[in-house]
C-alpha positions in Angstrom: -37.3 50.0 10.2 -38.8 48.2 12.7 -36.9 50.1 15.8 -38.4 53.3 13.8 -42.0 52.1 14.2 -41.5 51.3 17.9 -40.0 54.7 18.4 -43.0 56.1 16.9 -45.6 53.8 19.2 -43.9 54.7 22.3 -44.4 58.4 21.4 -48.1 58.0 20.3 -48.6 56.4 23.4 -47.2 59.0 25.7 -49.2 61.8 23.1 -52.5 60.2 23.9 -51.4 59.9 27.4 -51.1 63.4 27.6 -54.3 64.0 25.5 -56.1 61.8 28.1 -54.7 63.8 30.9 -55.7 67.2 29.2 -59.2 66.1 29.0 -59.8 65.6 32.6 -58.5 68.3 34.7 -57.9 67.8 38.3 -55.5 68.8 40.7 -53.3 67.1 42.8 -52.2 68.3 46.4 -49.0 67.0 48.6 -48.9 67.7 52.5 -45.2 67.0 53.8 -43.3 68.4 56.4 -45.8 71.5 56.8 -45.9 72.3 53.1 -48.3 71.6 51.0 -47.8 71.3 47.1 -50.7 71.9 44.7 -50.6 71.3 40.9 -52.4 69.8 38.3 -53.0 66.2 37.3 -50.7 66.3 34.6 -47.6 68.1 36.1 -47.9 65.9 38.8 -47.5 62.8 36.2 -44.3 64.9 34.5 -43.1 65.1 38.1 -43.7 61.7 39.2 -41.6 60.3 36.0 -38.8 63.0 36.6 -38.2 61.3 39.8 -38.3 58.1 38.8 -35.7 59.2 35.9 -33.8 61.1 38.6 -33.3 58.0 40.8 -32.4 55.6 38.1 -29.7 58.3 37.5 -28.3 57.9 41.0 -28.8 54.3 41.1 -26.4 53.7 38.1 -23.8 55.9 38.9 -23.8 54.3 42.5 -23.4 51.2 41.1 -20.9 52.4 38.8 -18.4 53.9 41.7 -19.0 50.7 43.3 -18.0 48.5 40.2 -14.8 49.9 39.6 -12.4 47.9 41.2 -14.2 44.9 39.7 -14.5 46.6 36.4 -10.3 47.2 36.7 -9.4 43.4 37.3 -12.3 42.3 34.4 -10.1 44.3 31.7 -7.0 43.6 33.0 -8.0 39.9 32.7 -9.8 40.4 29.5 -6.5 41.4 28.4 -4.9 39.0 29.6 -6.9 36.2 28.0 -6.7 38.0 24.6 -3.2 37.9 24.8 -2.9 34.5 26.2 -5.3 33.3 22.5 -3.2 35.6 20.6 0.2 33.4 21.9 -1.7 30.4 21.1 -3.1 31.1 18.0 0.7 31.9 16.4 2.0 29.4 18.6 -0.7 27.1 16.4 0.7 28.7 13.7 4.8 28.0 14.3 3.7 24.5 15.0 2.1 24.5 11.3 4.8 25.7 10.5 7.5 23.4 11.8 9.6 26.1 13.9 10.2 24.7 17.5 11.8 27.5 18.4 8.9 30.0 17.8 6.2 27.3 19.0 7.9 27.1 22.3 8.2 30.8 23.0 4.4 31.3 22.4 3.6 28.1 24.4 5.0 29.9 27.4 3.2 33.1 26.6 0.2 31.9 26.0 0.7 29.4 29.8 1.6 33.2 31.7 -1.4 34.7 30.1 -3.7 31.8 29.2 -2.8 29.6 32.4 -4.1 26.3 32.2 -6.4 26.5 29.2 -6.8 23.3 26.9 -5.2 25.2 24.2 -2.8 26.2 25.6 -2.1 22.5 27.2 -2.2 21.1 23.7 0.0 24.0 22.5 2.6 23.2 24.9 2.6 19.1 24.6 2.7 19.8 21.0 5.6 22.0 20.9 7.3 20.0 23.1 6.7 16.9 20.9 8.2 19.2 17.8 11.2 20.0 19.6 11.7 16.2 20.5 11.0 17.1 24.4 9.0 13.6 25.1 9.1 14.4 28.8 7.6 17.8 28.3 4.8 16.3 26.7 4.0 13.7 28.5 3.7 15.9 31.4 1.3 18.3 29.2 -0.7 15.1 28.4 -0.5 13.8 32.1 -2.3 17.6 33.4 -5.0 17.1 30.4 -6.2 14.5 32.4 -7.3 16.7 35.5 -10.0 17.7 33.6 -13.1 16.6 32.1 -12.9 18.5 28.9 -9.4 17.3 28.0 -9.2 13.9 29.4 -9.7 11.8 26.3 -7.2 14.4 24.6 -4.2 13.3 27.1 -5.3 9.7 26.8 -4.6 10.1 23.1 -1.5 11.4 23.5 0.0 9.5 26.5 -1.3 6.7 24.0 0.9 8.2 21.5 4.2 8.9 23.5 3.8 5.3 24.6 4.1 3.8 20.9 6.9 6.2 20.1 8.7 4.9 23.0 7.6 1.3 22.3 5.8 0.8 25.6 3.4 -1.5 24.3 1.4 -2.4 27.4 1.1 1.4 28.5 -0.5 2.2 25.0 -2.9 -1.1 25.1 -4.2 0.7 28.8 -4.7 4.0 27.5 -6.7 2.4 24.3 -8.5 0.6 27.0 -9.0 3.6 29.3 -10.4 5.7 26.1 -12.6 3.4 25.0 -14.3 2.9 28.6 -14.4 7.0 28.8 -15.9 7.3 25.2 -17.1 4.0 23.4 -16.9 5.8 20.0 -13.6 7.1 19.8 -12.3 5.8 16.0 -8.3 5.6 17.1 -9.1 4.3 20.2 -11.2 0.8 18.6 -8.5 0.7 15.8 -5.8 0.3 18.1 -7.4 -2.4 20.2 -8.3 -4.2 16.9 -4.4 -3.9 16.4 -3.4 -5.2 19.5 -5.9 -7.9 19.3 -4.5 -8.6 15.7 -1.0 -8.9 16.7 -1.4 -10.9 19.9 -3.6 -13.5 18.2 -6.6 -13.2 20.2 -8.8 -13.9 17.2 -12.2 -14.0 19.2 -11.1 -10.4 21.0 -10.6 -9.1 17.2 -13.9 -9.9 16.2 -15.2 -8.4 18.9 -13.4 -5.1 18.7 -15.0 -5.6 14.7 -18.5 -6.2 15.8 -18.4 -2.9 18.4 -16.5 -0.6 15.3 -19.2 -1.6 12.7 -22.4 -1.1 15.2 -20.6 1.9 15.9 -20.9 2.8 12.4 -17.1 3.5 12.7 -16.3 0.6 9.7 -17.8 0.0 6.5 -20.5 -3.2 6.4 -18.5 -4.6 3.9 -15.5 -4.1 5.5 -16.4 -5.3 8.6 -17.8 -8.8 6.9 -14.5 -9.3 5.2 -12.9 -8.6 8.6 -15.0 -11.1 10.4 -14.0 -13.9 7.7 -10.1 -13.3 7.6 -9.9 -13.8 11.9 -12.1 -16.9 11.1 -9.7 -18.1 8.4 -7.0 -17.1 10.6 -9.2 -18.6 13.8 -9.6 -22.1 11.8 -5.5 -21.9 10.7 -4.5 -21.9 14.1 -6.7 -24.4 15.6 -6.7 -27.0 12.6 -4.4 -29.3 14.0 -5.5 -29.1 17.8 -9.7 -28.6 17.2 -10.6 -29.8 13.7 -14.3 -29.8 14.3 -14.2 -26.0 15.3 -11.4 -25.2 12.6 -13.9 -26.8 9.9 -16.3 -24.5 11.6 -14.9 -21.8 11.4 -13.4 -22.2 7.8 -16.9 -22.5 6.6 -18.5 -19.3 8.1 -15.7 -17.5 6.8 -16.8 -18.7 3.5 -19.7 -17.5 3.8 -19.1 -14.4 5.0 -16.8 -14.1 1.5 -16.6 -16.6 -0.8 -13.8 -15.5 -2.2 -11.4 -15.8 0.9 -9.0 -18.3 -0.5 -6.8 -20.0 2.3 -10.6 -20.5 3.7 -12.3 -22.5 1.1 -8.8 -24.1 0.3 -9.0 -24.9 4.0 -12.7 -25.9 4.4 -12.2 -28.0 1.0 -9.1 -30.1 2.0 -10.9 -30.4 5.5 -14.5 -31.5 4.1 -12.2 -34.2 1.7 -10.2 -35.5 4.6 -13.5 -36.4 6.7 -15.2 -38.1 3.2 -17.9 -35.8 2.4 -16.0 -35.0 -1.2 -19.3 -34.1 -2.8 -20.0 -30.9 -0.2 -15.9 -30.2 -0.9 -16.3 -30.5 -4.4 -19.1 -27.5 -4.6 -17.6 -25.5 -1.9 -14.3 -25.4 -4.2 -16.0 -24.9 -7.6 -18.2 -21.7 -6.1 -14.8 -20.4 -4.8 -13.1 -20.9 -8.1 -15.6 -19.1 -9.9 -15.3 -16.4 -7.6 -11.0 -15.8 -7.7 -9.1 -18.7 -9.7 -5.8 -19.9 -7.6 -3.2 -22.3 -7.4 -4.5 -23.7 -3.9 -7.7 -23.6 -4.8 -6.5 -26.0 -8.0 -4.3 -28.1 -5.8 -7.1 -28.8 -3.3 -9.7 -29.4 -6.5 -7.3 -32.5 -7.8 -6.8 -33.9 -4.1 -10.4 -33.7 -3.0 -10.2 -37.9 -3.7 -7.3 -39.2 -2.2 -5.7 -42.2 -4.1 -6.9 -41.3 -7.3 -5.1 -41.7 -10.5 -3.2 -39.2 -13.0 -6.1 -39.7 -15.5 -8.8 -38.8 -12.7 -6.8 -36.3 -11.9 -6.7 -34.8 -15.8 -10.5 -35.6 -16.0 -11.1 -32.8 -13.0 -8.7 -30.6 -14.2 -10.2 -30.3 -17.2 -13.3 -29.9 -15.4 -11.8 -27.3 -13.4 -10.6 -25.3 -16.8 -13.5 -25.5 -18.1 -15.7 -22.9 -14.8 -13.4 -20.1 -15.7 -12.1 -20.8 -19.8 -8.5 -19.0 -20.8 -7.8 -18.0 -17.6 -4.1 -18.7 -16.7 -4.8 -20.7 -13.4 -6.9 -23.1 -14.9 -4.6 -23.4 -17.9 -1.7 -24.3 -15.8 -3.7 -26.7 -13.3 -4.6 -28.6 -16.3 -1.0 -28.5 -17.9 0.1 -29.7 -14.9 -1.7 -32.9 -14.6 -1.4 -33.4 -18.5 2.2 -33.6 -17.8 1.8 -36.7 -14.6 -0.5 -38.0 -16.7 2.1 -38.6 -19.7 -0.4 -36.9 -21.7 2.2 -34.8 -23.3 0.7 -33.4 -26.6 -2.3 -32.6 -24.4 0.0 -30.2 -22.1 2.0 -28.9 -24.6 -1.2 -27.7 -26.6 -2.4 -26.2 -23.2 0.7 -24.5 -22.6 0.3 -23.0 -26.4 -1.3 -19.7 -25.4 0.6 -18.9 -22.3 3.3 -19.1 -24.5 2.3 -16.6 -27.2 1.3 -14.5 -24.9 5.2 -14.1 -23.0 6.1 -17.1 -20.4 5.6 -16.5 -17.0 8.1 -18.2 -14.7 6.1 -21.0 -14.1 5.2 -21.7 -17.5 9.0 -21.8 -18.2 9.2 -24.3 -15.1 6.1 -26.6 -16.6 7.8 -26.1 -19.4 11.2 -27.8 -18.2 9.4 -30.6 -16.6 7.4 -31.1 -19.7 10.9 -31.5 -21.7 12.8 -33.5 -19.3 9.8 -36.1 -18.9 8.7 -36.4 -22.8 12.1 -36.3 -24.2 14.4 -36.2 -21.3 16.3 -33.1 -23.2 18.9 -31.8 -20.9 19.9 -28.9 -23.2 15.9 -28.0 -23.5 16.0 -28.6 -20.1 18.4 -26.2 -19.2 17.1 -23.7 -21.6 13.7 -23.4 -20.2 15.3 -23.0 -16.6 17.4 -20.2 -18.4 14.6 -18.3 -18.9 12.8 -18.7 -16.1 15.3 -16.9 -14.2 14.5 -13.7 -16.1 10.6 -14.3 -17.0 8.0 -12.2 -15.5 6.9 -12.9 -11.9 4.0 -14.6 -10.8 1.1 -13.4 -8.6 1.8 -14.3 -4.9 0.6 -12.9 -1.6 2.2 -9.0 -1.2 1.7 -7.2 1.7 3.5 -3.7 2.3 6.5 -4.8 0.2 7.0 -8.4 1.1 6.2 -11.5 -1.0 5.4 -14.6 1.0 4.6 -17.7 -0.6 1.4 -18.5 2.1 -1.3 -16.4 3.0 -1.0 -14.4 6.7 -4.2 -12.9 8.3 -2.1 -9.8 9.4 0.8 -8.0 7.8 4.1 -8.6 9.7 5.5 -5.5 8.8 2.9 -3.0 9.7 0.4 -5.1 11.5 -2.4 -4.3 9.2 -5.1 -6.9 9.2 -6.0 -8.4 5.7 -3.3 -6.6 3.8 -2.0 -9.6 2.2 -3.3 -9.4 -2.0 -2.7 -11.9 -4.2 -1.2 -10.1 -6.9 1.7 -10.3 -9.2 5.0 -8.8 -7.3 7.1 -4.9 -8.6 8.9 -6.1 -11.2 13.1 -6.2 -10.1 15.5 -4.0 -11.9 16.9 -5.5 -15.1 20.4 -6.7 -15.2 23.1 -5.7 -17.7 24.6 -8.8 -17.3 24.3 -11.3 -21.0 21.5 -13.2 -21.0 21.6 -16.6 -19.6 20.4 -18.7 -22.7 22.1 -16.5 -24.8 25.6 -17.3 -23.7 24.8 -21.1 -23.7 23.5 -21.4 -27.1 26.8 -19.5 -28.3 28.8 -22.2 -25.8 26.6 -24.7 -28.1 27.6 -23.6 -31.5 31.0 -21.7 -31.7 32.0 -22.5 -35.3 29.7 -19.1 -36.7 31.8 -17.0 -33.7 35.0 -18.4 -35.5 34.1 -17.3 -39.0 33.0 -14.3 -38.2 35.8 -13.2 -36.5 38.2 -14.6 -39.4 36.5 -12.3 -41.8 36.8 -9.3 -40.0 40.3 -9.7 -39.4 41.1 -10.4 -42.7 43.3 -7.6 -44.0 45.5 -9.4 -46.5 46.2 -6.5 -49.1 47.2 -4.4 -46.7 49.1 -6.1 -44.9 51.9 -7.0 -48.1 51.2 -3.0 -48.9 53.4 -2.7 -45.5 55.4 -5.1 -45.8 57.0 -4.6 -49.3 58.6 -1.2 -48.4 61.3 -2.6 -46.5 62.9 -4.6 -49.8 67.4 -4.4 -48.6 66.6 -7.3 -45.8 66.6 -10.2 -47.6 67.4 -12.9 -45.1 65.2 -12.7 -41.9 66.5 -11.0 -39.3 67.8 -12.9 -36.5 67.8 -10.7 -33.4 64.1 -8.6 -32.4 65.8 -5.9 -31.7 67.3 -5.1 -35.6 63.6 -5.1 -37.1 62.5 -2.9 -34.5 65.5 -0.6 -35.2 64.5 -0.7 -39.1 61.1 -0.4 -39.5 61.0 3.1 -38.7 63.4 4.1 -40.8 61.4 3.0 -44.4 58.3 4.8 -43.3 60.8 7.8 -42.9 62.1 6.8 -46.3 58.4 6.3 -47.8 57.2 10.2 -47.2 59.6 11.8 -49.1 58.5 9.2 -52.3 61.4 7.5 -53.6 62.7 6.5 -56.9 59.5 4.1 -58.4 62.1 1.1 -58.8 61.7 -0.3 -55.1 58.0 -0.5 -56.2 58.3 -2.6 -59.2 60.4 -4.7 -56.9 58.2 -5.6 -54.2 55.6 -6.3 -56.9 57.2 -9.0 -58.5 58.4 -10.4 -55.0 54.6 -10.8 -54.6 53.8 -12.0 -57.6 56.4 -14.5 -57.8 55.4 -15.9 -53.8 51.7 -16.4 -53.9 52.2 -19.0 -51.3 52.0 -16.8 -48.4 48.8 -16.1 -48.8 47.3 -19.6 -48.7 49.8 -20.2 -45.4 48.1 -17.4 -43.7 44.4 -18.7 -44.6 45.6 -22.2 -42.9 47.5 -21.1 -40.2 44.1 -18.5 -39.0 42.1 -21.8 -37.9 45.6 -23.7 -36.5 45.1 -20.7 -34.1 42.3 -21.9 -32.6 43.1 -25.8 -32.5 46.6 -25.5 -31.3 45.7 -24.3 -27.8 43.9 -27.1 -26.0 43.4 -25.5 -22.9 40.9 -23.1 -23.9 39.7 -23.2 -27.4 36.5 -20.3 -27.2 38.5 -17.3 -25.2 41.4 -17.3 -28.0 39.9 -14.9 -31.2 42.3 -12.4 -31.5 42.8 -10.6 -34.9 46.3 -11.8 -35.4 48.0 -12.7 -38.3 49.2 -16.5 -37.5 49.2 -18.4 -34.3 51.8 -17.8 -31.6 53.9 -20.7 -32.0 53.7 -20.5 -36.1 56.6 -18.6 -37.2 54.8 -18.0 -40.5 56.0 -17.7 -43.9 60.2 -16.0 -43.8 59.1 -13.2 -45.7 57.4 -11.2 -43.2 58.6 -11.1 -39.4 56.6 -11.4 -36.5 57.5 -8.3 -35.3 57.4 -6.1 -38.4 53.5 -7.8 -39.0 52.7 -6.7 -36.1 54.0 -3.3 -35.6 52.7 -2.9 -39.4 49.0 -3.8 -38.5 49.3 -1.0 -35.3 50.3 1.5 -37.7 47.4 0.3 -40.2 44.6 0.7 -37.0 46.5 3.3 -35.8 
């Protein structure tokens, strides 16, 4: 619309042009080279603008015939580059992809058509890194460097080739190098804070901290806690060689967070030592109140050294009393219940803990509890018992690993303040019998005994079998004869016999009720008569091994007859 009212402008312009023209006649004459050209006014104008049209005309073509060579090598470059970002862009796209093979061949396409681009130099290094070709990359990385645009790029990844190849020193001078080149490069702070970290150069670390959080490359908060775990880790280290600056130190880190608590267990135990127990006394009730824990407890009860067991009970209870049911304080004051002999006291603590599923070291309090009241091994033993399959405790985890004592910085990844006091994975059950389980049944055998004696107790079936066989009347002497003969009256019993052998074997065991109470008596001599081991022998057998039982019935034919019972 708007290219429409300029079209129609120009053209009222030129109409009242010509209108103007029209309106004042006069003629215009041109002398040159012995001619002389008269016309009007306004074909002169006409003319004049013809001309002018007429040369532009020529100009442009001129410049045209002229441009053609340049115009040639333009496209052919133009062509060139498209296909060079064409290469790179699937090359990109392989590398996305995870095919080496088709990221390589487009990395050298797009370096014949692209030359030294920085895409294509990044295509190339990171095909080569794809295809494990570290020297190919480094190279790619190393020409980055030439120029401007790309430098920080091959710092990165020279920084990276230098990790993977655990050059340690090379990848600390590349960090450096970044950093210098570009103050506000993210990877390049964090990995100085790293190498900082893991050297121990606390006062470097909180400088690389300071520079990331006015750099607005950390959270405040996260930077504080930062600052106060290098000062823990700052007053750790020099406790025993600077105590003044460790105490120092311990206190601005708990400041900085109050609930750091190797720091305030620190500053505490430090503040005690030098006598000003009042100052360690509030600086340990403010952290408790923050995050209960066992140090925190421990350095509570010694803040006074040479106190006694009751003192001791008195703050504990003082202790329990900041942060009621919670498990810590419960246990701190079990604890000194128990060295104080106040056992009722502990054991009433220890009721809730209890209900609630034993811990392992409840079970351990526990244990010490019984063996210094009542001096119970059995209890004892049974409270240890369970302990070994009672859930875990919090401790300090960090990436996988429980350690019993705080560390500033991971060892396994290097992380700074990855250590959280939490309670550990639980293991994998066992199918192994329970530990307590097995010793109460070592405790009290006689119910195992009896219950196996009743389940064995076939009696009526057993003279069912044996009153078949009636023609033996004396026992046999030799194994082999029985053997020979028992088969042959179950062969006999199928086809059902005359009913006489029947009334027989019924009197026989009418008339010999004996047998029965021989067997009841003999079933416990079973278990006496072996001395050696007494629990493991509870077999369902019909008399002992060395009881030849009553004549009547064999040990072998018993024997094959209960088979052929279960069988």
């Amino acid at each position: 619309m708007v290219r429409v009212l300029l079209y129609l402008a120009v053209f009222a312009c030129l109409a009242v042009g010509a209108v103007w023209l029209a309106d004042r006649p006069g003629e215009v004459s041109v002398l040159w080279q012995g001619y002389r050209i008269e016309t009007s006014v306004a074909i002169g104008a006409i003319g004049v603008v013809v001309l002018a049209l007429l040369a532009m005309l020529a100009w442009g073509l001129l410049r045209f015939v002229l441009g053609l060579p340049s115009a040639f090598s333009f496209a052919s470059r133009s062509r060139r580059r498209a296909r060079g970002f064409e290469a790179v862009s699937r090359g990109m796209v392989a590398i996305g992809a995870g095919d080496p093979v088709a990221a390589g061949r487009h990395a050298v396409d797009a370096r014949r058509f692209a030359g030294d681009e920085p895409l294509t130099l990044l295509l190339e290094a990171q095909a080569a890194q794809l295809s494990g070709d570290r020297g190919r990359a480094e190279a790619a990385f190393k020409t980055m460097l030439d120029k401007p645009e790309t430098r920080v790029l091959g710092l990165r990844g020279l920084f990276v080739e230098a990790k993977r190849r655990g050059d340690m020193a090379a990848a600390r001078a590349f960090a450096d190098d970044a950093v210098r080149r570009s103050p506000s490069l993210a990877w390049a702070n964090d990995a100085l804070l790293d190498f900082h970290t893991s050297s121990g150069d606390w006062q470097a670390a909180r400088t690389a901290v300071e520079r990331r959080a006015a750099l607005r490359l950390a959270e405040k908060a996260e930077a504080k806690r930062q600052r106060a775990v290098l000062l823990a880790a700052e007053a750790l280290e020099a406790r025993g060689s600077e105590p003044e600056k460790a105490l120092a130190a311990a206190l601005e880190a708990v400041k900085l967070a109050p609930g750091l608590t190797p720091a305030a267990a620190l500053a505490g135990r430090m503040l005690a030592e030098r006598g000003d127990v009042r100052k360690a006394v509030k600086l340990l009730e403010a952290a408790w109140k923050e995050v209960s824990h066992p140090d925190l407890a421990a350095a509570y009860l010694d803040v006074r050294p040479g106190d006694s067991a009751q003192d001791r009970l008195a703050r504990a209870t003082t202790l329990a009393k900041l942060r009621p049911s919670d498990p810590e304080g419960v246990l701190a004051l079990a604890g000194a219940a128990i060295h104080a002999r106040d056992f009722a006291k502990a054991r009433e603590t220890l009721k809730p803990l209890l209900a609630g599923g034993a811990s392992v070291r409840v079970c351990l309090l526990m244990a010490e509890l019984e063996e210094a009241e009542h001096g119970a091994a059995g209890r004892v033993r049974e409270w240890l018992s369970r302990a070994t399959r009672a859930p875990r405790d919090a401790a300090w985890v960090a990436d996988g690993l429980v350690s019993d004592s705080w560390m500033p910085v991971s060892p396994i990844s290097g992380r700074l303040d990855a250590f959280v006091w939490t309670v550990p994975p639980a293991t994998l059950g066992s199918h192994a019998p329970a530990l307590d389980d097995v010793l109460a049944d070592l405790d009290d055998s006689t119910p195992l005994i009896e219950a196996r004696a009743e389940a064995v107790e076939p009696e009526p079936a057993v003279t069912a079998v044996v009153a078949p066989p009636p023609p033996p009347a004396p026992p046999p002497p030799a194994a082999p004869a029985p053997v020979v003969e028992q088969p042959k009256p179950e062969a006999e019993a199928s086809p059902a016999p005359p009913a006489a052998p029947a009334p027989v074997a019924a009197p026989v065991a009418a008339s010999e009720p004996k047998p029965e109470p021989k067997k009841a008596v003999a079933e416990p001599a079973a278990v006496v008569v072996p001395d050696a081991r007494p629990k493991p022998v509870i077999f369902p057998v019909a008399h002992a091994p060395d009881d030849p039982g009553p004549d009547e019935v064999p040990p072998v034919e018993d024997k094959k007859g209960k088979f052929r019972l279960f069988g």
